[in-house]
C-alpha positions, 0 to 999 in steps of 0.5 A: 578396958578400951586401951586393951581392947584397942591393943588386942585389935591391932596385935590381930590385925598386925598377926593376920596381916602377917599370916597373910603375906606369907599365905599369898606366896609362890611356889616353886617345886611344890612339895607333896606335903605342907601347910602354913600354921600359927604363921609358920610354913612347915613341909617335908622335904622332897626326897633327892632334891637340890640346887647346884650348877655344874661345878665341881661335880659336874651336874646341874640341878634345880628341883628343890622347894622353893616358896617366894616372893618378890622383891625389888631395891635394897633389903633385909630378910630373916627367918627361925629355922627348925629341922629334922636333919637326918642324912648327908647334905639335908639343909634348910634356909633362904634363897635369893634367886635372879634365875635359874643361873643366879641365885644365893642359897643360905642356912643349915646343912647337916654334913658328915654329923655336923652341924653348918652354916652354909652358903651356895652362891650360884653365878653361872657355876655353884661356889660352897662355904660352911662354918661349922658350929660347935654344938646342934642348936635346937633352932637357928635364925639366919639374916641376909641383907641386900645393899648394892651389888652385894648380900650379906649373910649372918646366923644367930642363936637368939635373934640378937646377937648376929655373926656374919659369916659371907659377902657375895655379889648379886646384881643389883637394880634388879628384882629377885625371888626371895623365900623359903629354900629346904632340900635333900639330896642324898636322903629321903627327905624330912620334916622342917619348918620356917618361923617368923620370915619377915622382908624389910625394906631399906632405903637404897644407898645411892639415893641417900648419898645423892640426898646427902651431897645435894643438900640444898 
């Protein structure tokens, strides 16, 4: 009874400290409605929002919700995305952003009736990619990973089976806001919620290669 007890303690503590990370969060481009639940932030999108820089269609804008944290070094960072798509380019996922010139944004766009894994890259000018998936999942994960100068950007349908679908430059030695990202620029927004974020740190490869060859 006092190892289940025990073990009951420590999943709260684990679960309230999880639930805590995520409540002490920033925000940038606060939406009208959200809250934080069961360790899941939910919000509705604001309406006629995005993240775009100059290129191609010759606009810039910067007025999506964004909720972050910061982070510095080597990282990996996840989350369980669930939305309720509803007009062209309504999208949701993470964003890794330096400034409001450097920024990757990545995860689900609704285009056209299709589902896309999409990614926005932003160095100065905005760059696009999407994979198009075969089916509407009811929910995706979307990963990205820091290493070096570069990011990593994977989805899966279970959290177990990961498909990398890009690798773009970020500069590296320095800190980044790393969160939360939803908009919609054609539509009148909607409803969409975030699961189980989580930022794990990894130890920085130059300093593993240093250690390595300077063994004494």
């Amino acid at each position: 009874m006092k190892k289940i007890t025990a073990v009951l303690m420590v999943f709260c503590m684990v679960t309230g400290l999880a639930a805590q990370k995520l409540e002490k969060m920033l925000w940038y481009n606060e939406p009208e409605k959200w809250e934080i639940k069961d360790n899941a932030l939910h919000m509705f999108v604001t309406p006629q929002s995005d993240y775009w820089r100059i290129s191609h269609y010759g606009f810039t804008v910067d007025d999506a919700p964004f909720y972050y944290g910061t982070y510095g070094g080597e990282f990996e960072v996840k989350v369980k995305l669930t939305g309720d798509y509803k007009a062209r380019f309504d999208q949701m996922g993470l964003m890794i952003r330096t400034d409001h010139e450097n920024y990757i944004k990545t995860g689900i766009e609704f285009v056209d009736g299709k589902f896309n894994v999409s990614t926005v890259v932003t160095h100065t000018t905005s760059d696009w990619s999407v994979t198009k998936l075969e089916k509407a999942p009811p929910f995706i994960w979307i990963k990205a990973v820091r290493r070096l100068d570069a990011v990593e950007i994977y989805y899966s349908f279970d959290d177990k089976n990961y498909v990398m679908t890009r690798n773009c430059p970020l500069k590296d030695n320095h800190p980044v806001m790393v969160g939360l990202m939803a908009a919609s620029p054609d539509g009148n927004g909607f409803d969409a919620t975030f699961e189980n974020f989580g930022v794990k740190h990894l130890p920085d490869l130059r300093r593993q290669k240093w250690l390595q060859e300077h063994k004494s």
